[in-house]
N, C-alpha and C positions, 0 to 999 in steps of 0.2 A: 539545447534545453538542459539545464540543472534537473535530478531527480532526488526528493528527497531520501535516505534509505537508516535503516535500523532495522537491529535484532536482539533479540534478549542472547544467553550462554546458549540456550539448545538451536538456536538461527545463527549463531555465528558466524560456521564454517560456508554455509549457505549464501549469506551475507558477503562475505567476502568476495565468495567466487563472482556474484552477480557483482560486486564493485568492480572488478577485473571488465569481467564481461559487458559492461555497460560502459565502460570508459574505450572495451577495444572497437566500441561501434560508433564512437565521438558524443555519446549521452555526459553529459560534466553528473559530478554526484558530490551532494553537502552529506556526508557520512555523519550520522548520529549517534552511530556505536551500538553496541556494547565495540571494544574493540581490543577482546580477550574473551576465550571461553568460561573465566573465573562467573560465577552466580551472578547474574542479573535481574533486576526487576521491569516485566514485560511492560507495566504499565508506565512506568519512566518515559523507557524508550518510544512508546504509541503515540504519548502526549509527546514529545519534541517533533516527531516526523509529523502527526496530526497539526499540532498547533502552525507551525511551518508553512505545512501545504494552506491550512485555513486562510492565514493573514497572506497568500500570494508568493512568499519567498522561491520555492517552486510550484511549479504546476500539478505533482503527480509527486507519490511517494509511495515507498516500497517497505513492509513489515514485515520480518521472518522472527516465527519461532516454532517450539515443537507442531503444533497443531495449526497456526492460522488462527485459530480463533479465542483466545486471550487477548492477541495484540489488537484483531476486528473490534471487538468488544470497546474494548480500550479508547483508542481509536473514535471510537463513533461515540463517545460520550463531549468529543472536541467539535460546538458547535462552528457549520463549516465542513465538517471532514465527511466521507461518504466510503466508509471502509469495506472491501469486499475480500471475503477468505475464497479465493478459484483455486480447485484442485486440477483442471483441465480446459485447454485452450477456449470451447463453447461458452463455460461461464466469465472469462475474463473479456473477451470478446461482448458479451451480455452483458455485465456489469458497467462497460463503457459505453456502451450504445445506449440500451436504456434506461440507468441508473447513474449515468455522469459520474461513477465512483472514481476518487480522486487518488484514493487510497488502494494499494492489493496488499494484501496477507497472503501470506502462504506460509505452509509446513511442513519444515524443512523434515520431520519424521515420517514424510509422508506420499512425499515426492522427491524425485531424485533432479541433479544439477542440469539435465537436461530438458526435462518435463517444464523445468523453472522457468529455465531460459524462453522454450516456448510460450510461457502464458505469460511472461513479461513482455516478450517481444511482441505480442496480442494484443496485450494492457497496454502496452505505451504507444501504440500505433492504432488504435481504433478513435475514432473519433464518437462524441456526443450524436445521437438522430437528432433530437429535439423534436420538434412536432411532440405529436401525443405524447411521448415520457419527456418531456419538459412539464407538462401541468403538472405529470407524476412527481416528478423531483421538487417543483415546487411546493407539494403538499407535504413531503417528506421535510423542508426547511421549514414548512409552517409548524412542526412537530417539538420543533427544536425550541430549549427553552432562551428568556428575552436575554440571557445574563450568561457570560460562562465563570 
């Protein structure tokens, strides 16, 4: 399985590590960059791993920047995309089970490369329940507007 991934400058180095790390456990990854800590714009990069995962190209993709939540933001204005910022294994676990989030955020000022490792390895291995949080997610796509 291909994972989408992007970072702004402050998700970089973050970024990186997890491409390393994700390639030494056989996950393939379509890297969207930044691919320099030179100044980035988070919402660039949100929408290329957003749009990506939306249209099927991967299944799941990865955000880093300082906080998580710029690139979440970002991210979920890409009808399709279901972006979750976990700071800790419980929520990344939660957000797959029953939120079908397609998308994780993290931040990278906020957790460190191993913390990371954990709640991706969570995130990409938890599967959907469906039952009850299927209507859920359904009402959450009804939200979304007709046009992007």
């Amino acid at each position: 399985m291909k994972i989408a991934l992007g970072a702004d400058h402050a998700g970089y180095a973050l970024k990186e590590h997890l491409r390393s790390w994700l390639a030494e456990r056989g996950w393939g990854v379509q890297d969207f960059g930044t691919f320099s800590a030179e100044p980035a714009d988070y919402p660039d990069l949100a929408e290329a791993v957003a749009r990506s995962v939306a249209r099927g190209e991967e299944p799941l993709g990865i955000l880093v920047c300082g906080s998580g939540t710029g690139m979440a933001i970002a991210a979920n204005k890409i009808r399709g995309a279901r972006a979750a910022n976990c700071f800790d294994i419980t929520s990344a676990r939660l957000a797959r089970a029953h939120n079908d989030a397609n998308v994780l955020a993290l931040g990278s000022r906020l957790i460190g490369q191993g913390l990371a490792e954990e709640i991706a390895e969570t995130f990409l291995s938890t599967p959907f329940e469906g039952g009850r949080h299927a209507r859920r997610v359904g009402k959450i796509s009804a939200l979304e507007p007709d046009s992007e």
